[in-house]
mmCIF file of the N, C-alpha and C atoms, coordinates in Angstrom:
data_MODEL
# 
_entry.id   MODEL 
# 
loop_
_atom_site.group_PDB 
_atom_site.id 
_atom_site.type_symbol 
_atom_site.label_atom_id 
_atom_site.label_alt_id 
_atom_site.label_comp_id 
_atom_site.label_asym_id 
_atom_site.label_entity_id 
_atom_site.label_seq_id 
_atom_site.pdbx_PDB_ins_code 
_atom_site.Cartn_x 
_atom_site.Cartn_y 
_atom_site.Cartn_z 
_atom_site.occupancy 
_atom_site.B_iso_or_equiv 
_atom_site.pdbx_formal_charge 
_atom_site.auth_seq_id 
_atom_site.auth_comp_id 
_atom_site.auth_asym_id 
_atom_site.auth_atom_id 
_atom_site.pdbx_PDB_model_num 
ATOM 1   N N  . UNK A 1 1  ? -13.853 -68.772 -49.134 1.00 0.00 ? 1  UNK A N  1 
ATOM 2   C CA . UNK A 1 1  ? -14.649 -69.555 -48.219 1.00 0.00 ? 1  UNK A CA 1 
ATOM 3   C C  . UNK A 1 1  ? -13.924 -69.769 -46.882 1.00 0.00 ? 1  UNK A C  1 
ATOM 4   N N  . UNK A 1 2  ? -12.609 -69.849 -47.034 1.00 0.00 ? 2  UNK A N  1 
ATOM 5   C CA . UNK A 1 2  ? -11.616 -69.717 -46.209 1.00 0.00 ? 2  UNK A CA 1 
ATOM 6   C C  . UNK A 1 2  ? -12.039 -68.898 -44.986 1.00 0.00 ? 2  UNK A C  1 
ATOM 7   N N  . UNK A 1 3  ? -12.289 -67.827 -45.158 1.00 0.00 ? 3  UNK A N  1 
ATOM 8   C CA . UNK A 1 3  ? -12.134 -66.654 -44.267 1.00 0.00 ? 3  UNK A CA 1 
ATOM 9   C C  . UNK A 1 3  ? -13.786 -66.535 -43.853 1.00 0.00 ? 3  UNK A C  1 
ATOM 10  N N  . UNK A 1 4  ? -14.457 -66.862 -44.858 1.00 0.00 ? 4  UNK A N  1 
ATOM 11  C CA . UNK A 1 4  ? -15.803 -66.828 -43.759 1.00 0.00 ? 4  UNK A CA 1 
ATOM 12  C C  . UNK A 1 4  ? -16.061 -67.913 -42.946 1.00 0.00 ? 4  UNK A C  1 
ATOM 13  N N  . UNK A 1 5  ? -15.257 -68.772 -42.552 1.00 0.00 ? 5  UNK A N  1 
ATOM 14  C CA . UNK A 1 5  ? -15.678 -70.063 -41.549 1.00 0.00 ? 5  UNK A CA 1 
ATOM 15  C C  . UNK A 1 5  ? -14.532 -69.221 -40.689 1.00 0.00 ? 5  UNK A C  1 
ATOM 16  N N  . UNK A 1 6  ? -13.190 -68.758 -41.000 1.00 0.00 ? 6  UNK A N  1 
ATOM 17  C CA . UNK A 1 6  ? -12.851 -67.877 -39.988 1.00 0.00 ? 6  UNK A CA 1 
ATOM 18  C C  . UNK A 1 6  ? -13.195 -66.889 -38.745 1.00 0.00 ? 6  UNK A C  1 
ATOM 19  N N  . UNK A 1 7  ? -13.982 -66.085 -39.923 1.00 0.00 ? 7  UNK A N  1 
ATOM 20  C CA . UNK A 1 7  ? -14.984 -64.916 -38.980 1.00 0.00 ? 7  UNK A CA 1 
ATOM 21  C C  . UNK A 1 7  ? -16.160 -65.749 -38.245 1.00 0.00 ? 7  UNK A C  1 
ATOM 22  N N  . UNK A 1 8  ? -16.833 -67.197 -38.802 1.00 0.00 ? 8  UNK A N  1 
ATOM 23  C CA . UNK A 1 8  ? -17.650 -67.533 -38.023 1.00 0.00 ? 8  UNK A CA 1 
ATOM 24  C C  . UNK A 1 8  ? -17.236 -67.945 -36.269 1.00 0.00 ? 8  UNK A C  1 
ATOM 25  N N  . UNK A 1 9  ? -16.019 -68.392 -36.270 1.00 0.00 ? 9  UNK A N  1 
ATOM 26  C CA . UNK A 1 9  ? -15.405 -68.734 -35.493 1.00 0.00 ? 9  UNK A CA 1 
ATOM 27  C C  . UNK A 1 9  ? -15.189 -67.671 -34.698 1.00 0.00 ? 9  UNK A C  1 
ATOM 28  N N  . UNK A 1 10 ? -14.757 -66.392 -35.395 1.00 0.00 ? 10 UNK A N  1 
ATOM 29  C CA . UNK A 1 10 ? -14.200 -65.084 -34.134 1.00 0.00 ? 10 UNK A CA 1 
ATOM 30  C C  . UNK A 1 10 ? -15.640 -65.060 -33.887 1.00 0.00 ? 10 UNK A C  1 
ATOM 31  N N  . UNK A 1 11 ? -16.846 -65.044 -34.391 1.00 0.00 ? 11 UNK A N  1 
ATOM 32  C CA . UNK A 1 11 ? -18.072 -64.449 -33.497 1.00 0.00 ? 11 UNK A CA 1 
ATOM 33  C C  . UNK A 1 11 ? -18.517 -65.864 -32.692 1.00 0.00 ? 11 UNK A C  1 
ATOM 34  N N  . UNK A 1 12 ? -17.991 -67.063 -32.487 1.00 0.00 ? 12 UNK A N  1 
ATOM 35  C CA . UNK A 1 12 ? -18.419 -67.662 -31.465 1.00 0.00 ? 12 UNK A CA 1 
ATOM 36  C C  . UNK A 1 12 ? -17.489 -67.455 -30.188 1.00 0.00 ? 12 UNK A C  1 
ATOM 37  N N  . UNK A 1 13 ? -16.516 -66.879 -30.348 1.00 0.00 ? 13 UNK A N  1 
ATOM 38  C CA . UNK A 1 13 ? -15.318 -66.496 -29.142 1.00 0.00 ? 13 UNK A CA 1 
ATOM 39  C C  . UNK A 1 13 ? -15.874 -65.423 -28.329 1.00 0.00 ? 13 UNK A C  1 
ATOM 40  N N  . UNK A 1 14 ? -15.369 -65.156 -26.950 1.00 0.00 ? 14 UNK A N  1 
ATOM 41  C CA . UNK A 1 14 ? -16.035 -64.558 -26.142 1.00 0.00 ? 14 UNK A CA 1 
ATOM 42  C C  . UNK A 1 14 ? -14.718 -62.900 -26.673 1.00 0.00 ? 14 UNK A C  1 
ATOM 43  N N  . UNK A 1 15 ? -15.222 -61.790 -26.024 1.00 0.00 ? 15 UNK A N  1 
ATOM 44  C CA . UNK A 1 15 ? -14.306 -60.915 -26.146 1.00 0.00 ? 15 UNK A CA 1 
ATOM 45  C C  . UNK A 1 15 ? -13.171 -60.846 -25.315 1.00 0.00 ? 15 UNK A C  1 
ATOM 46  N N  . UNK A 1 16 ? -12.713 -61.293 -24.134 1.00 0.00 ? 16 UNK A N  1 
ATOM 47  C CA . UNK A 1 16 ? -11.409 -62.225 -23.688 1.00 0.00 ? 16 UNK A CA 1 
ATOM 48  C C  . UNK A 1 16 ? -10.371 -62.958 -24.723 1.00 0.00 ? 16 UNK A C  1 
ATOM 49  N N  . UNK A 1 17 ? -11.149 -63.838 -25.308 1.00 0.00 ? 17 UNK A N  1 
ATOM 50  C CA . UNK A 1 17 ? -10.740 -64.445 -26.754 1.00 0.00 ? 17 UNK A CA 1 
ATOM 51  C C  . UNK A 1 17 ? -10.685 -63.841 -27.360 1.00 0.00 ? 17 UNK A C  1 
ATOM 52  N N  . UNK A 1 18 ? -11.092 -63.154 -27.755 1.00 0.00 ? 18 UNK A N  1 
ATOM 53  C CA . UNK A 1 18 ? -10.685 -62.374 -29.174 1.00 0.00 ? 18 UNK A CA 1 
ATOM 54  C C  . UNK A 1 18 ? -9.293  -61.060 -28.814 1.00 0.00 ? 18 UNK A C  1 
ATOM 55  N N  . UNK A 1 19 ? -9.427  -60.585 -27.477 1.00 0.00 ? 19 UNK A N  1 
ATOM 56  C CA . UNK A 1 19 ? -8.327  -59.549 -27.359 1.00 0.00 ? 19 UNK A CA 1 
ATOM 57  C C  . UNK A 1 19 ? -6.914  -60.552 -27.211 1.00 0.00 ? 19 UNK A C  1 
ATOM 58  N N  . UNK A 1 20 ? -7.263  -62.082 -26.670 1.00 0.00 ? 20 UNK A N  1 
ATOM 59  C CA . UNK A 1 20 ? -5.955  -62.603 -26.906 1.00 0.00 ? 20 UNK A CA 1 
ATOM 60  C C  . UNK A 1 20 ? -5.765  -62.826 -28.601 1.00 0.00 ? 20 UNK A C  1 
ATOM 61  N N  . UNK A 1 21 ? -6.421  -63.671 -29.456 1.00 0.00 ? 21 UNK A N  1 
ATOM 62  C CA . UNK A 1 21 ? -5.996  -63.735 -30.744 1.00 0.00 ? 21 UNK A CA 1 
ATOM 63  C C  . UNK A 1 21 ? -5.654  -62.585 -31.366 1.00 0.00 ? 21 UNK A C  1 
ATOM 64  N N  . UNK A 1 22 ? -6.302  -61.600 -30.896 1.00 0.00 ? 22 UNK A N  1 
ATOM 65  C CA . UNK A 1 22 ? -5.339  -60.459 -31.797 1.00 0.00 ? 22 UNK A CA 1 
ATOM 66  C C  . UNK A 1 22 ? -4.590  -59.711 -31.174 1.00 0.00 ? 22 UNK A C  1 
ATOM 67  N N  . UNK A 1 23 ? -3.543  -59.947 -29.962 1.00 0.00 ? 23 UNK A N  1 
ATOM 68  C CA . UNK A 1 23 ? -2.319  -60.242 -29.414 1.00 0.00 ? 23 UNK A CA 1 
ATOM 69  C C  . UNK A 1 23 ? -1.458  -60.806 -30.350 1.00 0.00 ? 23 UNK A C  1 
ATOM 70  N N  . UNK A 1 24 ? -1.885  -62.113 -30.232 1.00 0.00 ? 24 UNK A N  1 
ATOM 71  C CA . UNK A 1 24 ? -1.553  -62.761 -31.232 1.00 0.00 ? 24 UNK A CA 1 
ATOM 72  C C  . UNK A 1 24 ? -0.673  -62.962 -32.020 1.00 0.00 ? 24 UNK A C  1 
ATOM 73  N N  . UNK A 1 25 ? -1.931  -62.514 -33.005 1.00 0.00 ? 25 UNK A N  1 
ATOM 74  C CA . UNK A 1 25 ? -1.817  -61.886 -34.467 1.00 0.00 ? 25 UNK A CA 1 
ATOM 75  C C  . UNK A 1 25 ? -0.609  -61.126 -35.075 1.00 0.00 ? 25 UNK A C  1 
ATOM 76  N N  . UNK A 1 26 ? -0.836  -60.268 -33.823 1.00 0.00 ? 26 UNK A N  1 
ATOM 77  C CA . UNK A 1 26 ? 0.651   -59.231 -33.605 1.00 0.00 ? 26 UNK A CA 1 
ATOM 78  C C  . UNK A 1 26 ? 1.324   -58.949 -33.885 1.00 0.00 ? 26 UNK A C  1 
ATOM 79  N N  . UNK A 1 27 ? 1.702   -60.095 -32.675 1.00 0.00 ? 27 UNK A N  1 
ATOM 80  C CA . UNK A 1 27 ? 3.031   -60.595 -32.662 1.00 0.00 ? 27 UNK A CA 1 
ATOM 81  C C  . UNK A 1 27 ? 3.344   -61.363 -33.651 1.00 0.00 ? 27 UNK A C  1 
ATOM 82  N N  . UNK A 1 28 ? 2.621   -61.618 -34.090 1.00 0.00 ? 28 UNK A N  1 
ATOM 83  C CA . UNK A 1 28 ? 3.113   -63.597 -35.269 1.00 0.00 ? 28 UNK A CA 1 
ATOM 84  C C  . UNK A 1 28 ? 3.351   -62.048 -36.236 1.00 0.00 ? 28 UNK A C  1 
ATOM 85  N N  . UNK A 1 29 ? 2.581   -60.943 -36.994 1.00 0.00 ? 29 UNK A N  1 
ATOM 86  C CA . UNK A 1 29 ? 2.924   -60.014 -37.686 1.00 0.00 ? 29 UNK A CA 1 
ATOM 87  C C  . UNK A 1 29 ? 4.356   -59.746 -37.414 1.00 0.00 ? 29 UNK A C  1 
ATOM 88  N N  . UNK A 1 30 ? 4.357   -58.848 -36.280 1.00 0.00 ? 30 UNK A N  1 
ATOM 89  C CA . UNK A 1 30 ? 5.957   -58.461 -36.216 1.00 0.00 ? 30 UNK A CA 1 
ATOM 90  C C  . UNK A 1 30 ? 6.878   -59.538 -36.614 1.00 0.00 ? 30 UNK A C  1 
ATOM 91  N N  . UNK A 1 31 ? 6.930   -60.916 -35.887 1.00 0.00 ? 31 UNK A N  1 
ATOM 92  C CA . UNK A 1 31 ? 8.150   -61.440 -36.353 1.00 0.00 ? 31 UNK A CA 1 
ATOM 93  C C  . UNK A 1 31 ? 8.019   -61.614 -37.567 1.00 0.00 ? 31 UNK A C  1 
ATOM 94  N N  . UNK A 1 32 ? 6.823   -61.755 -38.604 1.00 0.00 ? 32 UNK A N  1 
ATOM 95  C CA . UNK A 1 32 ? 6.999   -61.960 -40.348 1.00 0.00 ? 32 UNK A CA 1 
ATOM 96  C C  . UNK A 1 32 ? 7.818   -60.830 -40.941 1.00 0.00 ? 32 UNK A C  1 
ATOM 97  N N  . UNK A 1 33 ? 7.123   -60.034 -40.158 1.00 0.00 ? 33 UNK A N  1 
ATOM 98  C CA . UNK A 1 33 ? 7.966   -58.649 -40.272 1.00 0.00 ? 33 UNK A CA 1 
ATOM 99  C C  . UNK A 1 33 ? 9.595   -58.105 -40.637 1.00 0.00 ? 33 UNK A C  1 
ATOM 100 N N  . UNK A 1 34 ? 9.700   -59.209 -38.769 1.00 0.00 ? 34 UNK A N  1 
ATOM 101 C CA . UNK A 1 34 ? 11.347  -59.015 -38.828 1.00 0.00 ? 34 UNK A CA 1 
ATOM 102 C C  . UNK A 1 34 ? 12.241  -59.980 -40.113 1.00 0.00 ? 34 UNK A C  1 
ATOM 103 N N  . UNK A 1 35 ? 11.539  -61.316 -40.114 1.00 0.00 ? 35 UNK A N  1 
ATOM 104 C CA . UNK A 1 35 ? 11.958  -62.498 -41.025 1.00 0.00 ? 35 UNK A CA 1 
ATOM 105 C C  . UNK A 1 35 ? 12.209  -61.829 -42.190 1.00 0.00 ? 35 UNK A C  1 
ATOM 106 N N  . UNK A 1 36 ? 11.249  -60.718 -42.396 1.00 0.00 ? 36 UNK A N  1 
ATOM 107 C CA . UNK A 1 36 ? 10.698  -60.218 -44.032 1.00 0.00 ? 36 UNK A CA 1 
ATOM 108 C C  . UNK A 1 36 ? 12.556  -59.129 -44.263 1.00 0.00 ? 36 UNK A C  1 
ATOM 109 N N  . UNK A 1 37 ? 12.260  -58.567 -43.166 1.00 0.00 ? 37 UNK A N  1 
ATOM 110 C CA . UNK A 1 37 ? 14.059  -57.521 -42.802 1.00 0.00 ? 37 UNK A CA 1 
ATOM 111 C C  . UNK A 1 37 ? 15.061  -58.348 -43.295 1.00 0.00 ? 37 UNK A C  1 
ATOM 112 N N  . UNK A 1 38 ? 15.052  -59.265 -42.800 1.00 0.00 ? 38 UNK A N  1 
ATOM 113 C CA . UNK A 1 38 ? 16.251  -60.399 -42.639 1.00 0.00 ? 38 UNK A CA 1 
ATOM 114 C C  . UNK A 1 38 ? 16.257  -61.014 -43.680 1.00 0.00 ? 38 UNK A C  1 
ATOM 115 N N  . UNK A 1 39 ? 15.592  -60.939 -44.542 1.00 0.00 ? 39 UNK A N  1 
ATOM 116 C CA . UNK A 1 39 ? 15.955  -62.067 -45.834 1.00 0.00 ? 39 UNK A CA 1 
ATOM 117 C C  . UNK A 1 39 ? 15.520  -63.611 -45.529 1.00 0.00 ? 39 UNK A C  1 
ATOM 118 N N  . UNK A 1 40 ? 14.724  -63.542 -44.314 1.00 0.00 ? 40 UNK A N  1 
ATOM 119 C CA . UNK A 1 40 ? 14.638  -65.346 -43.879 1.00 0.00 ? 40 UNK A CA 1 
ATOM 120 C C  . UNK A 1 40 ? 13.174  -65.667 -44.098 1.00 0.00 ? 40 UNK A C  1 
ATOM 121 N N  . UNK A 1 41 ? 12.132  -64.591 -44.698 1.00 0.00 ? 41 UNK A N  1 
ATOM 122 C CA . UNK A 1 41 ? 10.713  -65.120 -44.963 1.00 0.00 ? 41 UNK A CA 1 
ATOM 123 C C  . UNK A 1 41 ? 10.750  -65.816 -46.210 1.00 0.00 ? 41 UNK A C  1 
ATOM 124 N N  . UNK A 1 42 ? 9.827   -66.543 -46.391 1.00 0.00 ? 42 UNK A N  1 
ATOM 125 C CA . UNK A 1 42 ? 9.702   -67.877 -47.598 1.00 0.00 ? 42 UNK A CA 1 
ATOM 126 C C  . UNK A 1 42 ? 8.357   -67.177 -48.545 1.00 0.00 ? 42 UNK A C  1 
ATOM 127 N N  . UNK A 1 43 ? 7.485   -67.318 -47.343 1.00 0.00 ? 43 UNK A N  1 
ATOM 128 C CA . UNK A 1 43 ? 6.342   -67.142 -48.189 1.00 0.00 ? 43 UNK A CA 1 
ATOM 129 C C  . UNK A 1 43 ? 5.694   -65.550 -47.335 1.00 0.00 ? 43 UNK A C  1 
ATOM 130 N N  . UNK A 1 44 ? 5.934   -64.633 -48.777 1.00 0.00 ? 44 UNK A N  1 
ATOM 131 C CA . UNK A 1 44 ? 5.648   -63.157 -48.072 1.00 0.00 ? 44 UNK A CA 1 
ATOM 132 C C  . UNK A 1 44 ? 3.768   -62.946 -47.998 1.00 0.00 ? 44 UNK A C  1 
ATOM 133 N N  . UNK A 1 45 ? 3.534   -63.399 -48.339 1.00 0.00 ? 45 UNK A N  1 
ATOM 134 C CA . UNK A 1 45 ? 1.895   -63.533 -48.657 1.00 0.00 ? 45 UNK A CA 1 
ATOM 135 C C  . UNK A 1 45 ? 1.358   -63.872 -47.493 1.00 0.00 ? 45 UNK A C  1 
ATOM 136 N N  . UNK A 1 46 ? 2.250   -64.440 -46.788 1.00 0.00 ? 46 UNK A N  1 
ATOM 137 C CA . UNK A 1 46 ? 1.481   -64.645 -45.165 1.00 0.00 ? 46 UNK A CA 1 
ATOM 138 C C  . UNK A 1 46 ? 1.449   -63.437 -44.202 1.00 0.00 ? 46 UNK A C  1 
ATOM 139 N N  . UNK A 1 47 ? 2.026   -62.374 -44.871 1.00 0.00 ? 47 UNK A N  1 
ATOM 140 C CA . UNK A 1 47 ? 1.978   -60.736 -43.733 1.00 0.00 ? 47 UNK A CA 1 
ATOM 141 C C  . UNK A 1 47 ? 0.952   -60.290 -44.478 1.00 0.00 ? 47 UNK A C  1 
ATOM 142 N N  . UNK A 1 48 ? 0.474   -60.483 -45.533 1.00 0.00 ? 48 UNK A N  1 
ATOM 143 C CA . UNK A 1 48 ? -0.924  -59.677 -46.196 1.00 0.00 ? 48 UNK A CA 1 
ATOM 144 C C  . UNK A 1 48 ? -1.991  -60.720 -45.474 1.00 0.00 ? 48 UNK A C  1 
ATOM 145 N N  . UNK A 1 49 ? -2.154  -62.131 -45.470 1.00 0.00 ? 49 UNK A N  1 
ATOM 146 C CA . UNK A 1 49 ? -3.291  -62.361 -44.836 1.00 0.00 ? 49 UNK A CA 1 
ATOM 147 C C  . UNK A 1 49 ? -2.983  -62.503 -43.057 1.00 0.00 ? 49 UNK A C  1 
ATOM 148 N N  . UNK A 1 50 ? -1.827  -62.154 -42.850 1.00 0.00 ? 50 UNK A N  1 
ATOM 149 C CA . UNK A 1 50 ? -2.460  -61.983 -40.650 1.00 0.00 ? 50 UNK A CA 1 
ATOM 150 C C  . UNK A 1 50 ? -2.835  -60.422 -40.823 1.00 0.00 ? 50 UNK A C  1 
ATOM 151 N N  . UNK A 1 51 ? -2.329  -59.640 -41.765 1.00 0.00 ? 51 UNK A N  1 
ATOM 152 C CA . UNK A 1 51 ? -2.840  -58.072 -41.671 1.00 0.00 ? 51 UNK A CA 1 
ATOM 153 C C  . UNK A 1 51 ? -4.317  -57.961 -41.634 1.00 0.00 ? 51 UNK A C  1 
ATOM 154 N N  . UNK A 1 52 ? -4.839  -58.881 -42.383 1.00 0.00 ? 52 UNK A N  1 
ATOM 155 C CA . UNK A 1 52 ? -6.410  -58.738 -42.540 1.00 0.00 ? 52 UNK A CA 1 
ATOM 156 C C  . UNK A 1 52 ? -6.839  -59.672 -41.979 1.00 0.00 ? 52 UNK A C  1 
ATOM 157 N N  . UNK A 1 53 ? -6.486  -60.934 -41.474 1.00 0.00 ? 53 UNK A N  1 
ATOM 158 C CA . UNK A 1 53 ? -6.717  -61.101 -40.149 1.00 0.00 ? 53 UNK A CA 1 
ATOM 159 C C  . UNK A 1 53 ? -6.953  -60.524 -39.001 1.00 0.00 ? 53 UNK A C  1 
ATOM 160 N N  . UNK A 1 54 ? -6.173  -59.351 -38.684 1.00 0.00 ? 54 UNK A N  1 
ATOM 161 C CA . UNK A 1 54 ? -5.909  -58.932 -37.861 1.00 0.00 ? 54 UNK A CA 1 
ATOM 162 C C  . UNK A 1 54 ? -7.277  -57.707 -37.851 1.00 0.00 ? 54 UNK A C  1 
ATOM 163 N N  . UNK A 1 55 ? -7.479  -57.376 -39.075 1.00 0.00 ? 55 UNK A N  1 
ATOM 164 C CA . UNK A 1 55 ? -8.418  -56.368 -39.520 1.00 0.00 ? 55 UNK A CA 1 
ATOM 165 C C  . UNK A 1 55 ? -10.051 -56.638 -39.006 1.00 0.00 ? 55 UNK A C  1 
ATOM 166 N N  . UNK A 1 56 ? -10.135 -58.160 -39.305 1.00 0.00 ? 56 UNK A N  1 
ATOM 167 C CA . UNK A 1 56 ? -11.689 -59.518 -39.213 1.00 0.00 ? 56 UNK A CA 1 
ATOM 168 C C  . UNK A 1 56 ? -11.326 -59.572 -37.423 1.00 0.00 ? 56 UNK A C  1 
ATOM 169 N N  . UNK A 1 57 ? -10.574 -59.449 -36.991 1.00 0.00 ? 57 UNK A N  1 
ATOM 170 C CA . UNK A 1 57 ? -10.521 -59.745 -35.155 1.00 0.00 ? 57 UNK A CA 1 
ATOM 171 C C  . UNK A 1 57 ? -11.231 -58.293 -34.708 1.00 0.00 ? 57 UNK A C  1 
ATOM 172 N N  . UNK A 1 58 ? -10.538 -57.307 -35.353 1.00 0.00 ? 58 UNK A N  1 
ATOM 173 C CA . UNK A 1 58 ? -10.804 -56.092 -35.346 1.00 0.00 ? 58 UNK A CA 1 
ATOM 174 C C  . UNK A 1 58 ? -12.079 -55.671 -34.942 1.00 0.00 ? 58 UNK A C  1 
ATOM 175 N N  . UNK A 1 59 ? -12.324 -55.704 -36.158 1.00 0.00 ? 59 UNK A N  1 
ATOM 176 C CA . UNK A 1 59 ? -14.260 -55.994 -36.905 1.00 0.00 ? 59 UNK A CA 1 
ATOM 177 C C  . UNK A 1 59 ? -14.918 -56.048 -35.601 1.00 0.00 ? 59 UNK A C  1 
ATOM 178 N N  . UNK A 1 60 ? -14.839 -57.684 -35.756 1.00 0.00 ? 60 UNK A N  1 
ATOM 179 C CA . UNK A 1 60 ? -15.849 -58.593 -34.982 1.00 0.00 ? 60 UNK A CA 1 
ATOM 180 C C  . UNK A 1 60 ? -15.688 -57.811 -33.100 1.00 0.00 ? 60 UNK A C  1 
ATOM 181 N N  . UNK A 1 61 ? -14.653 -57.005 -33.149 1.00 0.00 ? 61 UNK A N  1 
ATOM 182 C CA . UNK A 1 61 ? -14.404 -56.918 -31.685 1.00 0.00 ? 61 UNK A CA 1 
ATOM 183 C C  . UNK A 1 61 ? -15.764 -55.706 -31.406 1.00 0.00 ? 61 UNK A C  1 
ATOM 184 N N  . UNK A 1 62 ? -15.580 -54.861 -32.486 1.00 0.00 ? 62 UNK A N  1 
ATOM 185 C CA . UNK A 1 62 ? -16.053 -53.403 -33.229 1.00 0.00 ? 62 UNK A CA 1 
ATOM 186 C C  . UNK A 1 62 ? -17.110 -53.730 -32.924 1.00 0.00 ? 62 UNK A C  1 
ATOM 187 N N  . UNK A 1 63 ? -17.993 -54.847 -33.885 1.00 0.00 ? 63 UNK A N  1 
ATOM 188 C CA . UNK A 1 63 ? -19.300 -55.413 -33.974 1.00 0.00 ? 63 UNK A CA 1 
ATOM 189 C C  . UNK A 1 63 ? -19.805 -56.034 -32.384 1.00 0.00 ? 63 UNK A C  1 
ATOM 190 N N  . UNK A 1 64 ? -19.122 -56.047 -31.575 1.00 0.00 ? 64 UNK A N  1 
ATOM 191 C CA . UNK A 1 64 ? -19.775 -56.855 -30.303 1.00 0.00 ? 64 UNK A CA 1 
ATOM 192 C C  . UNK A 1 64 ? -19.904 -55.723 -29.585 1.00 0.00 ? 64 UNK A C  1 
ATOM 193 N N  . UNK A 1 65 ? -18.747 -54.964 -29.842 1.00 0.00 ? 65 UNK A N  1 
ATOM 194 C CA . UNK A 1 65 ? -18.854 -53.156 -29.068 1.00 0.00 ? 65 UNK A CA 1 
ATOM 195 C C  . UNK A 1 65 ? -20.116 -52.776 -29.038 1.00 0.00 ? 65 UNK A C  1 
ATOM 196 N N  . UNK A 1 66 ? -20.659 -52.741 -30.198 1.00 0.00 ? 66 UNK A N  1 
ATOM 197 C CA . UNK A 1 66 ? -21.348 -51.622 -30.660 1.00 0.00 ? 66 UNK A CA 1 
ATOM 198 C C  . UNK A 1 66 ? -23.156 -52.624 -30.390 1.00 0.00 ? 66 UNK A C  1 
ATOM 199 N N  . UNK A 1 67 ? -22.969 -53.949 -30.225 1.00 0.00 ? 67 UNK A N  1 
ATOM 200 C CA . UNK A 1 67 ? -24.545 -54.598 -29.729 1.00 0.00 ? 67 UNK A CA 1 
ATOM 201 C C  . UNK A 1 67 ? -24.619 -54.818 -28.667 1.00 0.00 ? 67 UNK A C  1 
# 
């Protein structure tokens, strides 16, 4: 339920908004990334959901493209 009040949210954002959040996204990825290298991430489960985060910014960017 989580993630569909998410996506409701990316389709009220303009596409400005949305190319910054998945900037973002990114970046917050890479550094889990680097943390994940380093031995300093806690909770690894948070690079599987900004990945598909990142996937739903994607989407919705896809979906405004294309109407």
């Amino acid at each position: 339920m989580k993630s569909k009040k998410y996506v409701e949210n990316l389709n009220n954002k303009s596409a400005a908004e949305l190319q910054e959040e998945l900037v973002a996204a990114k970046k917050e990825l890479f550094n889990l990334r680097f943390q994940n290298a380093t031995n300093q991430l806690d909770n690894t489960g948070r690079i599987k959901e900004v990945r598909k985060n990142i996937a739903r910014i994607q989407t919705v960017i896809t979906e405004k493209a294309n109407a």
